[in-house]
N, C-alpha and C positions, 0 to 999 in steps of 0.2 A: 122238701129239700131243707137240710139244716148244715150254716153254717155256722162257725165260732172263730171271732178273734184273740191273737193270744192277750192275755191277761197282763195289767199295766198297773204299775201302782203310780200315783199321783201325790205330789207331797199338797195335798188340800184333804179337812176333814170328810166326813160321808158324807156330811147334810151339807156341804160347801159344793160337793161335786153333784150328788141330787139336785141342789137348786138349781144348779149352772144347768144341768140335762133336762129339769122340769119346763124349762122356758123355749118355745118355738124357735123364736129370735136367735138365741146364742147356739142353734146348730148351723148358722152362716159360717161362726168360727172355726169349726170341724170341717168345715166341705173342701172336698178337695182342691187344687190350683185349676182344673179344667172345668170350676164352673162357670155356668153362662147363666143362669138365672135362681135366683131368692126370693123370695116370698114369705112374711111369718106373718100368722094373726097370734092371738092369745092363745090356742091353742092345738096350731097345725101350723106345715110352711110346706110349700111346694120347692118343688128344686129340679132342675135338669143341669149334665152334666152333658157336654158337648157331642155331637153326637147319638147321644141319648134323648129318650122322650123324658117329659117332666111326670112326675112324684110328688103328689100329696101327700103326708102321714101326717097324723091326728095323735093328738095323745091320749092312748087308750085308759091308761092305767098307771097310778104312781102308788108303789106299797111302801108305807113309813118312807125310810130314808134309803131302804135299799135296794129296788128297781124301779124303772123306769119302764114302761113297754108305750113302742108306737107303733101304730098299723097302718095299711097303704088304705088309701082313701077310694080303689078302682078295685072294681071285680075282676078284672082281667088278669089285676098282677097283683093276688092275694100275701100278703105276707105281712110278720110281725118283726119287730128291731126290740129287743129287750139290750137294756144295761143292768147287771148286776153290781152290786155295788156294798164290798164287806171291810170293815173296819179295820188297817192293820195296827193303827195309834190313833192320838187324838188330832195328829196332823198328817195322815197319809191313810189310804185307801188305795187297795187295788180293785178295778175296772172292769169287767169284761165285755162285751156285745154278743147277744146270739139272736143270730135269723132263723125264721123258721119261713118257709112259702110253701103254698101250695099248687106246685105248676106241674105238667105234665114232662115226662121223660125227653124230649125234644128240649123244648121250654128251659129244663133245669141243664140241661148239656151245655144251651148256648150262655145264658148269663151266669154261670156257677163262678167262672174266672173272673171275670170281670166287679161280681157280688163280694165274691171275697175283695178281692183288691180295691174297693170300697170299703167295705166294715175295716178290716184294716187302717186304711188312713184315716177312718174315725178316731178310730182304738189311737193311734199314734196321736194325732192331735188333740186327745183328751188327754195323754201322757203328758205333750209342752205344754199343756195350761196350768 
């Protein structure tokens, strides 16, 4: 299942918005109003949103200044959180998010809504930063 959020530009350099996404910690500031718990070490944070079971992602992978990818820490609920990240000046970048999971047809039915309507308020709260 692949979703994508729409595309946000941020008046902060690439490498200002890569660092801010490189660090476990500062995805506290992205998480939506219904979270219920936080967690970061150097490089993962667990998270659950109300209702929800908790989410480990690790940080898989950081290319130069221009993505980011994190992955789920559970077999169960396979999947990858990429931030692209392209230069529109030397003070502004636009954002994107793409999920990719690997869940079964059930699976992706039930959290497809609720996944987007996540990456989403990522995408939006990396826009107000």
């Amino acid at each position: 299942m692949n979703l994508e959020s729409p595309k946000v530009t941020v008046q902060k350099s690439k490498e200002e918005i890569f660092n801010f996404l490189s660090k476990a910690e500062n995805f506290k500031d992205l998480m939506p109003e219904n979270i219920d718990k936080f967690e970061a070490t150097d490089n993962s944070f667990l998270f659950a949103l109300k209702g929800m079971p908790e989410i480990r992602l690790n940080l898989l992978e950081q290319e130069d200044t221009n993505k980011v990818v994190l992955g789920s820490a559970s077999d169960k609920f396979p999947f990858t959180l990429t931030a692209n990240i392209e230069d529109i000046s030397e003070a502004s970048s636009d954002v994107q998010l793409f999920f990719d999971g690997k869940f079964n047809a059930m699976m992706a039915m039930m959290v497809k809504g609720p996944l987007q309507k996540f990456i989403d308020t990522l995408i939006k709260n990396i826009g107000a930063k």
